[in-house]
N, CA and C of each residue as an Amber inpcrd file, in Angstrom:
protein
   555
   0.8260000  -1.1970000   0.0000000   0.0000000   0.0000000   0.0000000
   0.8730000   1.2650000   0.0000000   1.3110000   1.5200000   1.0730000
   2.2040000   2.6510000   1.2430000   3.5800000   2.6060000  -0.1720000
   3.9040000   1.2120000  -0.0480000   5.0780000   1.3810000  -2.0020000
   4.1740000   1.7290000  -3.1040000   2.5250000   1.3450000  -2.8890000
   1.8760000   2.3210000  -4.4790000   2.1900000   3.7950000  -4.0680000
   1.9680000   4.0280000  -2.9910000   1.7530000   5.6490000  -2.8110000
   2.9970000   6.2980000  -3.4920000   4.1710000   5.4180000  -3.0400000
   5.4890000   6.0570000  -2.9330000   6.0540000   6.4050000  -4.9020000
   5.7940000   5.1500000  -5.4710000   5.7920000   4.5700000  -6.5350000
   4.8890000   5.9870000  -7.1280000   3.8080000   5.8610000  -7.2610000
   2.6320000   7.1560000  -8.1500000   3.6380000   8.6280000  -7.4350000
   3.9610000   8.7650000  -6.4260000   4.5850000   9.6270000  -6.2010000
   6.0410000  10.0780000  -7.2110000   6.5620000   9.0860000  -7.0410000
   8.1110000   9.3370000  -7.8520000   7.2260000   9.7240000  -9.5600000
   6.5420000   8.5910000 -10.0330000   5.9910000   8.8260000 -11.1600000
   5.5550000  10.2950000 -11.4910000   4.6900000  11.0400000 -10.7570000
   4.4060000  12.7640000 -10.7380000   5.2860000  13.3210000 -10.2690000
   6.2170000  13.4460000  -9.5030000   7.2170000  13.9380000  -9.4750000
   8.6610000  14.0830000 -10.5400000   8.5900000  13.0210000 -11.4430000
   9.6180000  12.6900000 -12.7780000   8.5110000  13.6100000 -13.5140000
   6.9600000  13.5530000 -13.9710000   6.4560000  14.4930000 -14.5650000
   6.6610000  15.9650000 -14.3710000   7.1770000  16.4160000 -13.0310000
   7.1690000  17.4370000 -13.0240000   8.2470000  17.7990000 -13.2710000
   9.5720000  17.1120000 -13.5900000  10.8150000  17.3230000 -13.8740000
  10.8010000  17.5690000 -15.4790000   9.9470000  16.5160000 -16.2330000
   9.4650000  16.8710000 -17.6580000   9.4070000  17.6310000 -17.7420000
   8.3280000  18.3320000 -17.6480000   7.4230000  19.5260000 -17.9400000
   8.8170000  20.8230000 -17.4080000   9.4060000  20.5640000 -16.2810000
  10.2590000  21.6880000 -16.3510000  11.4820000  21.4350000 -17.7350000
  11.8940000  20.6560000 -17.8470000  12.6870000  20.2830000 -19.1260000
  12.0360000  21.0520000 -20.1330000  10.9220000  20.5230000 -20.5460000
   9.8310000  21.0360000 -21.5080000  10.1100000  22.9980000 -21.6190000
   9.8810000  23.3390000 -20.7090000   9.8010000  25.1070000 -20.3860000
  11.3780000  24.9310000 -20.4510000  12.2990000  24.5850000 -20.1980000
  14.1090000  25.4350000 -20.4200000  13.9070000  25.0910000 -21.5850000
  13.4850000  24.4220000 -22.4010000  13.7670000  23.8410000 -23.8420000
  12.9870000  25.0770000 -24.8750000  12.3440000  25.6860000 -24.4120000
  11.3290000  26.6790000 -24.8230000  11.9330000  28.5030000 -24.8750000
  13.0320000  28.0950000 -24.2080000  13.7650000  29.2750000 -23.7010000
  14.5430000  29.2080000 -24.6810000  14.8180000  30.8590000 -25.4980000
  15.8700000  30.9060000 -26.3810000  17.1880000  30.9320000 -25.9620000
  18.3900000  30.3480000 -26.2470000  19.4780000  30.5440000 -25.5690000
  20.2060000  31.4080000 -26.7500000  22.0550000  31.7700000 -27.0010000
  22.1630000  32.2230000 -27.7200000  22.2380000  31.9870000 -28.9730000
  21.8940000  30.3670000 -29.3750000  21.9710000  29.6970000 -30.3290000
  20.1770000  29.6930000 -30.6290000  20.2930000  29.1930000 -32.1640000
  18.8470000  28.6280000 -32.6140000  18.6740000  27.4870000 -32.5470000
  17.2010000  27.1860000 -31.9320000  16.9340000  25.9450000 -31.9790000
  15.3930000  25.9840000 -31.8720000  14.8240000  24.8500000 -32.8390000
  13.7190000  24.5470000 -33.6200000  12.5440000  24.8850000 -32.5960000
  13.1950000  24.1540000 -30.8200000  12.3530000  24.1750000 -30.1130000
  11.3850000  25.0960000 -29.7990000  11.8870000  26.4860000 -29.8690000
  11.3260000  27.4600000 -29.5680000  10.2860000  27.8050000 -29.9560000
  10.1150000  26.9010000 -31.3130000   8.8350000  27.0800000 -31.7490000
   7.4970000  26.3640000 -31.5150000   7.8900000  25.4970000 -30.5300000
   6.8340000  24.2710000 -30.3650000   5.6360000  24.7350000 -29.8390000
   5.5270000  26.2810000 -29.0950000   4.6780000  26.6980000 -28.3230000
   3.7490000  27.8480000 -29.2340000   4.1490000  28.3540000 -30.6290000
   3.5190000  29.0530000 -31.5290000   2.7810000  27.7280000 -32.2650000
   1.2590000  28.5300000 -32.4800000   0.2080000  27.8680000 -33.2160000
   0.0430000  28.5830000 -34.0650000  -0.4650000  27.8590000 -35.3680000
  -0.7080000  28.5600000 -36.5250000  -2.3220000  28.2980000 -37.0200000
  -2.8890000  29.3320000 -37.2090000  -4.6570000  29.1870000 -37.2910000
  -4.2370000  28.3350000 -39.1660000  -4.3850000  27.3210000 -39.0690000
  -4.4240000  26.4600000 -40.7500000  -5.9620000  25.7930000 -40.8690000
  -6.2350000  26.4950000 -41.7340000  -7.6210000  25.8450000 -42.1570000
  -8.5400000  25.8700000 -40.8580000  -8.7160000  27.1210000 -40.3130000
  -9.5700000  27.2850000 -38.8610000  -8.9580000  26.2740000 -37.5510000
  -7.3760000  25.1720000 -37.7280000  -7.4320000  24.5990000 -36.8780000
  -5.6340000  25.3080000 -36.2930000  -5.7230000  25.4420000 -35.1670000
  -4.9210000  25.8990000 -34.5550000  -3.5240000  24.6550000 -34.8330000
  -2.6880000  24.8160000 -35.5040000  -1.1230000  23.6560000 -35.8260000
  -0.1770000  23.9980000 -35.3310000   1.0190000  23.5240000 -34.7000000
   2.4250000  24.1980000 -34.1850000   3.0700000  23.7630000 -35.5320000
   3.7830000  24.7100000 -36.3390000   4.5630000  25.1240000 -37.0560000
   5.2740000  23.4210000 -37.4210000   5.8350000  22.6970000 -36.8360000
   6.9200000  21.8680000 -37.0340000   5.9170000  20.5640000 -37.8260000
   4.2400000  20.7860000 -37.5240000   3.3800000  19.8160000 -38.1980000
   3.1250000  20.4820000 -39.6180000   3.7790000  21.4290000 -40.4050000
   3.2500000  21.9100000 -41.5240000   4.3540000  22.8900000 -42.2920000
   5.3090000  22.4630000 -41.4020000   7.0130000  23.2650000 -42.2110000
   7.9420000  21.8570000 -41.7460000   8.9190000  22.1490000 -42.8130000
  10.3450000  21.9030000 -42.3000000  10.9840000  22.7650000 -41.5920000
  11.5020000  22.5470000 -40.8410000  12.5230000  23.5500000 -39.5540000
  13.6090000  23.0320000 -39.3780000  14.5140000  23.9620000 -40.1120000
  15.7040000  23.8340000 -40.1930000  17.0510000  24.8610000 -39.7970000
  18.3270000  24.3470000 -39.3790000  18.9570000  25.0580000 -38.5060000
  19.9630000  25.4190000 -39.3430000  20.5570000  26.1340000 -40.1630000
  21.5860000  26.1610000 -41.0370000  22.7030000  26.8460000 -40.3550000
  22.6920000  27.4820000 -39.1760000  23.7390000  28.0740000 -38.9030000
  23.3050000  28.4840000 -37.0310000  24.1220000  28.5140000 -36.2340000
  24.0410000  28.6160000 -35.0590000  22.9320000  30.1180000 -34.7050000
  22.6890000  31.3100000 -35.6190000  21.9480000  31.7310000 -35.3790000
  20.9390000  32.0180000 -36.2950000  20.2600000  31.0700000 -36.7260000
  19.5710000  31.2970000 -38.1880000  18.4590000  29.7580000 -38.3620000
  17.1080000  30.0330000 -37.9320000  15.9400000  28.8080000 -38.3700000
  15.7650000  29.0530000 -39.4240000  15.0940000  28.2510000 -40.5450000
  14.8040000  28.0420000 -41.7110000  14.2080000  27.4440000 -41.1310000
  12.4960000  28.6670000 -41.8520000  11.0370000  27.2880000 -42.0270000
  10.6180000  27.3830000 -43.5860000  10.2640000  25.8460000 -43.7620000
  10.3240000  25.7850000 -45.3730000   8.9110000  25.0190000 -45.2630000
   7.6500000  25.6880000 -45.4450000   6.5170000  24.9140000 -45.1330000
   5.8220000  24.4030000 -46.2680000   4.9660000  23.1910000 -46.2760000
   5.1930000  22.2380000 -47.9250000   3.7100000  23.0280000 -48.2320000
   3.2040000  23.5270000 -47.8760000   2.0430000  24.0730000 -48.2660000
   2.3460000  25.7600000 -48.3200000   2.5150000  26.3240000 -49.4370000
   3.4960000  27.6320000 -49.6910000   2.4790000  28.5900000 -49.5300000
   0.7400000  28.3990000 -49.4700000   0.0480000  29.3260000 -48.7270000
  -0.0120000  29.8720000 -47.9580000   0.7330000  28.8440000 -46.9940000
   0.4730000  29.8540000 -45.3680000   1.5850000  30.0240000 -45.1950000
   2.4440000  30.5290000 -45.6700000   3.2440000  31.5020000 -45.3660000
   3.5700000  33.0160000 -44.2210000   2.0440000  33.5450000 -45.2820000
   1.7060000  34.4630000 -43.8660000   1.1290000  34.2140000 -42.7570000
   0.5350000  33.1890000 -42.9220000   0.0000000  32.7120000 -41.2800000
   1.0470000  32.3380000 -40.3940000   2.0560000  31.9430000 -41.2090000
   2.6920000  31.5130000 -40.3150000   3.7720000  32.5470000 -39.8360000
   4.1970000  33.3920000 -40.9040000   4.7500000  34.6790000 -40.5890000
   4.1370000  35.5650000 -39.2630000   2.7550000  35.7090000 -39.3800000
   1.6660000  36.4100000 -38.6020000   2.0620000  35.7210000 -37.1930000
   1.8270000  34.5070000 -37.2130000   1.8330000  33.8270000 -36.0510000
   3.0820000  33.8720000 -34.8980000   4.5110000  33.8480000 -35.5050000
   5.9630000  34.4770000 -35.1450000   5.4850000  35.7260000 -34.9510000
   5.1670000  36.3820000 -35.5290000   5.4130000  37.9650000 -35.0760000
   4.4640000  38.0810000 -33.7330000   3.1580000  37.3810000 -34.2150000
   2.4330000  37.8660000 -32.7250000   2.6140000  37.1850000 -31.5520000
   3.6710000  36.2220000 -31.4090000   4.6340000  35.4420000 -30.6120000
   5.0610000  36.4170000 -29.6930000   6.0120000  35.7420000 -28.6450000
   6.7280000  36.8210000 -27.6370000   8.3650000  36.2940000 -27.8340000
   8.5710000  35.8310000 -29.1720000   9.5440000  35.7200000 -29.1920000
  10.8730000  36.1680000 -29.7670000  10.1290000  37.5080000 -30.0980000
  11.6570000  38.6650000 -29.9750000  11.9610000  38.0560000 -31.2810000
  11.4660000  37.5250000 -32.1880000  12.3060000  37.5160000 -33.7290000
  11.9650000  38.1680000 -34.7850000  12.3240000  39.2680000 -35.6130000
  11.6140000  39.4710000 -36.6200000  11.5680000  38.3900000 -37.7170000
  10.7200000  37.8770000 -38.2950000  11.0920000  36.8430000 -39.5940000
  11.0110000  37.3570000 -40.8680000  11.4350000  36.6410000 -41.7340000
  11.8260000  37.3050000 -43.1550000  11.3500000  36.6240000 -44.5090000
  10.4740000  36.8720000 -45.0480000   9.8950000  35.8640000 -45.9440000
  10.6400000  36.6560000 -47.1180000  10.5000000  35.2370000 -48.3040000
  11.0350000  35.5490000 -49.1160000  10.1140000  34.8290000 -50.0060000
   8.8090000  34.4890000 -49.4620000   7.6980000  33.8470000 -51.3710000
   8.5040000  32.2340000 -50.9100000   9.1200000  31.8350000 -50.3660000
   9.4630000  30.7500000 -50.3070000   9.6990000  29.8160000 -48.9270000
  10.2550000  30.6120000 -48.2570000  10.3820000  30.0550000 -47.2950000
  10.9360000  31.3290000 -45.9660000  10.7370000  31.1110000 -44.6190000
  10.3700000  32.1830000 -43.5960000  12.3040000  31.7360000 -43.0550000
  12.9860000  32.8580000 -43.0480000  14.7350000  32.6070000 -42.5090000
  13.6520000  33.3990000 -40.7630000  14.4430000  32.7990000 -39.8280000
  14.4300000  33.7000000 -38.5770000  15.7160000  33.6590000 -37.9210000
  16.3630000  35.1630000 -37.9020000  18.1190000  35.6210000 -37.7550000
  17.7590000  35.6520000 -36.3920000  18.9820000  34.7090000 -35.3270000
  18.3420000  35.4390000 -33.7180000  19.6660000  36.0340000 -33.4580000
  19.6340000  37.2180000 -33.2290000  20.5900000  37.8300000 -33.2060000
  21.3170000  37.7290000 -31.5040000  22.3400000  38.0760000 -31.6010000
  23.4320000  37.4370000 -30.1960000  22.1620000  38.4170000 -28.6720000
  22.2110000  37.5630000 -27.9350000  21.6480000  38.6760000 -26.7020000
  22.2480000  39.3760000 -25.6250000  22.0380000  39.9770000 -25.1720000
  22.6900000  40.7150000 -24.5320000  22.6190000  40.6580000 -23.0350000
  23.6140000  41.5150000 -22.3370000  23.7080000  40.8630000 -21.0490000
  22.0530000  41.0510000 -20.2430000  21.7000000  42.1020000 -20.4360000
  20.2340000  42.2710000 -19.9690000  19.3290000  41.4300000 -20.2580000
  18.9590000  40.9920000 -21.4510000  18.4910000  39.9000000 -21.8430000
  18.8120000  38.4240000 -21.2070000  19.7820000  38.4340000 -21.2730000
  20.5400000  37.1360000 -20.6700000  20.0090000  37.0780000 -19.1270000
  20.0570000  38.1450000 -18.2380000  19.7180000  38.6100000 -17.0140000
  18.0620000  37.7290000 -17.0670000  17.7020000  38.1810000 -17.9970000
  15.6710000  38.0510000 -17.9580000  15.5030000  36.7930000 -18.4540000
  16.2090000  35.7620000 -19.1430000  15.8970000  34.7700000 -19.3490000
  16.3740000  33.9860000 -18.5520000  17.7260000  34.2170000 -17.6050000
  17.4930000  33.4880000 -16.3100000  16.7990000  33.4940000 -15.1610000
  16.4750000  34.7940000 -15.1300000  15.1390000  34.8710000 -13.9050000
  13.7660000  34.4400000 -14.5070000  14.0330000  33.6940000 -16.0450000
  12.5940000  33.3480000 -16.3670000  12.9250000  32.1000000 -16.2110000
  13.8130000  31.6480000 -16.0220000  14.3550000  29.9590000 -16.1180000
  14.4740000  29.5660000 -14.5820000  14.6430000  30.3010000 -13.8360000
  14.5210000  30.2660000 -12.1740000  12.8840000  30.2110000 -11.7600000
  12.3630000  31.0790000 -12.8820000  10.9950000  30.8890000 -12.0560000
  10.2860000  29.8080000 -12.6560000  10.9170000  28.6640000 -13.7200000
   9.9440000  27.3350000 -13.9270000  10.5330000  26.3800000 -13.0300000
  12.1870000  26.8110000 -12.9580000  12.5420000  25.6790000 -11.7450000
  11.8120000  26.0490000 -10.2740000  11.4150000  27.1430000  -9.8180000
  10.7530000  27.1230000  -8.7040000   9.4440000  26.5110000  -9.0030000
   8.4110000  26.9100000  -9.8860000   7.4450000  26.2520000 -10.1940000
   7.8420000  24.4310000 -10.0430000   8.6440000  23.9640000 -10.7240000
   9.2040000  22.8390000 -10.6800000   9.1870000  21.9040000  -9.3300000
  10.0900000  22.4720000  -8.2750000  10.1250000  22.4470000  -7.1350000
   8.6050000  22.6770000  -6.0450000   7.6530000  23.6780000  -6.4990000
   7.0100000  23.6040000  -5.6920000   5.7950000  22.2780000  -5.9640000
   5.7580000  22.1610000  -7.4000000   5.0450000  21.1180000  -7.6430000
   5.6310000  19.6210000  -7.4430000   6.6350000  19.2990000  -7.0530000
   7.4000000  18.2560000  -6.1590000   6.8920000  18.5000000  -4.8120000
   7.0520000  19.2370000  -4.2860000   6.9780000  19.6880000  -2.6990000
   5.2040000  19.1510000  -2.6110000   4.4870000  19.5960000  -3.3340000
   3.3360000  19.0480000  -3.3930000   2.6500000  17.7920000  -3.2400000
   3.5870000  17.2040000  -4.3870000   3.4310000  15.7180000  -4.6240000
   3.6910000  15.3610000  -2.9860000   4.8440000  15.3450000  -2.0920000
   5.3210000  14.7570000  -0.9750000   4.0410000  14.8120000  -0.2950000
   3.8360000  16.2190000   0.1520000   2.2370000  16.4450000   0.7760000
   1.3940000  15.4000000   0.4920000   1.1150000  15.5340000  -0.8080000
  -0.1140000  14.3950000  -1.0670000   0.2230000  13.5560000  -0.7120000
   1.1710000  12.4260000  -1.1110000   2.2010000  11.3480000  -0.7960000
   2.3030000  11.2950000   0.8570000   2.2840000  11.7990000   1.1300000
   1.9820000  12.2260000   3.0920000   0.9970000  11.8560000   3.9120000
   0.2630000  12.6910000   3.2560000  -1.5840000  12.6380000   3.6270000
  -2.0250000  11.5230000   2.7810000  -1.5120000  10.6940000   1.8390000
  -1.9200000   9.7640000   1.5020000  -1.2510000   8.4180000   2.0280000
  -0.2970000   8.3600000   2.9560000   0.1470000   7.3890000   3.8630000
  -0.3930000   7.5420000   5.3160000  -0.4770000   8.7260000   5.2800000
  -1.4330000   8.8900000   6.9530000  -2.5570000   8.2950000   6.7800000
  -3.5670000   8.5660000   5.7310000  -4.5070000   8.3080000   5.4080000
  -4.9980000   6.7010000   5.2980000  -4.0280000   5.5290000   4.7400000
  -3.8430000   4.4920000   4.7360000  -3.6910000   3.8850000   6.4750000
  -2.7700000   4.2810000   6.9620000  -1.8730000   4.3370000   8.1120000
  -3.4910000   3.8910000   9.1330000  -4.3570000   4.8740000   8.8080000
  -6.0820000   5.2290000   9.5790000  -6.5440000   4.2070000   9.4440000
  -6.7770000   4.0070000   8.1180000  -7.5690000   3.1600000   7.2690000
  -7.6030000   1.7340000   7.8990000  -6.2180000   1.1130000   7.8850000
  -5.6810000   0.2190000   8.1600000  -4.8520000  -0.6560000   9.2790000
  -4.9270000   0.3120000  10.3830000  -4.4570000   0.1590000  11.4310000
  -3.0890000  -0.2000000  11.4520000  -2.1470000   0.0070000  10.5030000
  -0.7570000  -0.1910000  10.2910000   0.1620000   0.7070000  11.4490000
   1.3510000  -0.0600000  11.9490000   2.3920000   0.0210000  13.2340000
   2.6390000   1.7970000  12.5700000   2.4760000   3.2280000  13.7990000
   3.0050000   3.9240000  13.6510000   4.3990000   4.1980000  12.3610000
   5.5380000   2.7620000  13.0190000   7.0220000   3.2970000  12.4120000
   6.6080000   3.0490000  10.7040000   5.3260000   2.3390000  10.3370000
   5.4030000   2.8280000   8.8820000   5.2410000   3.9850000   8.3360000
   4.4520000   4.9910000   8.9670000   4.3600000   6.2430000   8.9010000
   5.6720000   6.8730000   8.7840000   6.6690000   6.3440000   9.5400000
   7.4910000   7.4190000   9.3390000   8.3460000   7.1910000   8.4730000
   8.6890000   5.2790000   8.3830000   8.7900000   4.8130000   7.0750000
   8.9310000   5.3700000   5.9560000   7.3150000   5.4530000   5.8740000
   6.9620000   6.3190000   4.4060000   7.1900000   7.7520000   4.0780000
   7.2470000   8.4760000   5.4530000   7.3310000   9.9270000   5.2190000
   8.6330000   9.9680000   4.9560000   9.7980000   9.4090000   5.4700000
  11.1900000   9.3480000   5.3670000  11.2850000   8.6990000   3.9310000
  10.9680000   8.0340000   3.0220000  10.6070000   7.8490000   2.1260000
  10.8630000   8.5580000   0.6960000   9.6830000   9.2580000   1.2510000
   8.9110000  10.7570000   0.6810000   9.5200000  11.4510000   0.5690000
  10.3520000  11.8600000   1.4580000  11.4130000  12.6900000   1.8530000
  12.9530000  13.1040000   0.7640000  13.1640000  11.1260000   0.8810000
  14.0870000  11.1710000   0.4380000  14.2050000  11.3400000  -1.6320000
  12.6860000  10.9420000  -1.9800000  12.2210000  11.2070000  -2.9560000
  11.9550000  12.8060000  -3.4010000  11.5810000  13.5090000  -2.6690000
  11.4540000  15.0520000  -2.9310000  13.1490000  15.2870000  -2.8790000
  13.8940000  15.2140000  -2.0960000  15.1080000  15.4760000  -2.0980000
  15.8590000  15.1280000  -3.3550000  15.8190000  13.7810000  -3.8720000
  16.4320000  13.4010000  -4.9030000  15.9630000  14.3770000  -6.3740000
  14.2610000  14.7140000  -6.2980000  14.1470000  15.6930000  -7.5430000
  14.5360000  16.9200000  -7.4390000  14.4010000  17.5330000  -6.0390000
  15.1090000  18.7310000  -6.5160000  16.6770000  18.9430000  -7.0530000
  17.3010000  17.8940000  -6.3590000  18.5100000  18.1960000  -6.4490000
  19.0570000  18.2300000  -8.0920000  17.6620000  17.1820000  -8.1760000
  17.6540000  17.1590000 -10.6230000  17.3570000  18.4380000 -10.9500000
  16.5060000  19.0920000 -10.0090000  16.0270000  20.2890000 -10.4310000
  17.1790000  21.4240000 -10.5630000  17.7410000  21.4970000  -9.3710000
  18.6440000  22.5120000  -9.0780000  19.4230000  21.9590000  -9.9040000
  20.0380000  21.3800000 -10.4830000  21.3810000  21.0390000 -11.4380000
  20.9630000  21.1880000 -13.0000000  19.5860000  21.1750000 -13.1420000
  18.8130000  21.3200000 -14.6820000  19.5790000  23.3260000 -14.3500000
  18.2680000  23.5850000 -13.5860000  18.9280000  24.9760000 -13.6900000
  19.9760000  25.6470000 -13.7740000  20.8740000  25.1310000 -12.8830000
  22.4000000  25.9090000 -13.1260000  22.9250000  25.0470000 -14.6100000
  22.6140000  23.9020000 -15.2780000  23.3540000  23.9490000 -16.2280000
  22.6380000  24.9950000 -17.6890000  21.1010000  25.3940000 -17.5190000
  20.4150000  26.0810000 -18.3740000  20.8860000  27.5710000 -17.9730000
  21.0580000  27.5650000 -16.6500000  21.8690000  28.9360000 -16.4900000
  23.0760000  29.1550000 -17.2970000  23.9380000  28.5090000 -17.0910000
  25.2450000  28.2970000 -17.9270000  24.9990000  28.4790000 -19.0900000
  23.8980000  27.8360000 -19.9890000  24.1340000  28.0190000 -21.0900000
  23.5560000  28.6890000 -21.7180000  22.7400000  29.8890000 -20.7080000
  22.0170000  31.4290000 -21.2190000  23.1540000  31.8650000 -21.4650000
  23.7800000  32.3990000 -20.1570000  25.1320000  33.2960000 -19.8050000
  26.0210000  33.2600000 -20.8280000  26.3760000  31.8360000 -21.3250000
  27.3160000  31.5590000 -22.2750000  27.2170000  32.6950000 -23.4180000
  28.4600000  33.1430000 -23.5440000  28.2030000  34.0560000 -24.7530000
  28.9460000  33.0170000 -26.6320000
């Protein structure tokens, strides 16, 4: 009983390590990369698409995407869609295909995308810290249920414990290496 709890616990807790992966991966660093685009939708045929289902995305040079989309209509939609983005690129059509130049950033910039990368690892962290709680109150809860010896309680909370401990410490090391490689010039 108390190893399902522990078990579904680690399981949402590795999700929440995803999902923070997911958000640094989303973050422009000083290089290009495709990812950035995974979070722009493009209105195609009234249905909302992320770019990478209806272009090629391609990296030709450390600061330079190439989208080459096989349907040469939406072009401007998809142009439209980058621009009304928050992602700081102007793009450049050419009737053929959309170049996006990311030009080097600067230390201020650099400044704001690590305090934006600090605040998914805190998000990160607090949604671990959570999981334990539940994971907590869901061994106490058993513990009631079941008339099980006190020392499993603490068992499990020590457990718990050592499970929240082990993700942050993934957490905190995701961050300082995504830190590193904002800063990086």
């Amino acid at each position: 009983m108390i190893s399902d709890i522990l078990a579904d616990a680690e399981r949402r807790m590795e999700k929440a390590t995803e999902a923070l992966q997911s958000n640094f991966a989303s973050v422009r660093t000083g290089r290009a990369n495709a990812m950035v685009l995974d979070k722009i939708k493009v209105d195609y045929y009234g249905v909302p698409t992320p770019i990478n289902q209806m272009a090629a995305v391609k990296t030709p040079d450390a600061h330079m995407l190439v989208i080459e989309p096989w349907d040469k209509s939406t072009l401007g939609s998809i142009e439209k869609a980058i621009i009304a983005s928050d992602l700081g690129v102007t793009p450049s059509n050419d009737g053929m295909l959309i170049r996006l130049p990311f030009p080097a950033l600067t230390e201020e910039r650099r400044r704001e995308l690590v305090k934006q990368c600090k605040e998914y690892a805190e998000q990160a962290r607090v949604a671990v810290r959570n999981v334990r709680r539940d994971a907590n109150n869901a061994i106490e809860k058993a513990i009631k249920e079941e008339s099980l010896p006190e020392d499993e309680k603490k068992r499990g909370e020590a457990e718990s414990q050592k499970l929240t401990d082990r993700f942050i410490a993934d957490i905190d090391a995701a961050f300082k290496k995504k830190e590193a490689e904002v800063m990086e010039i």
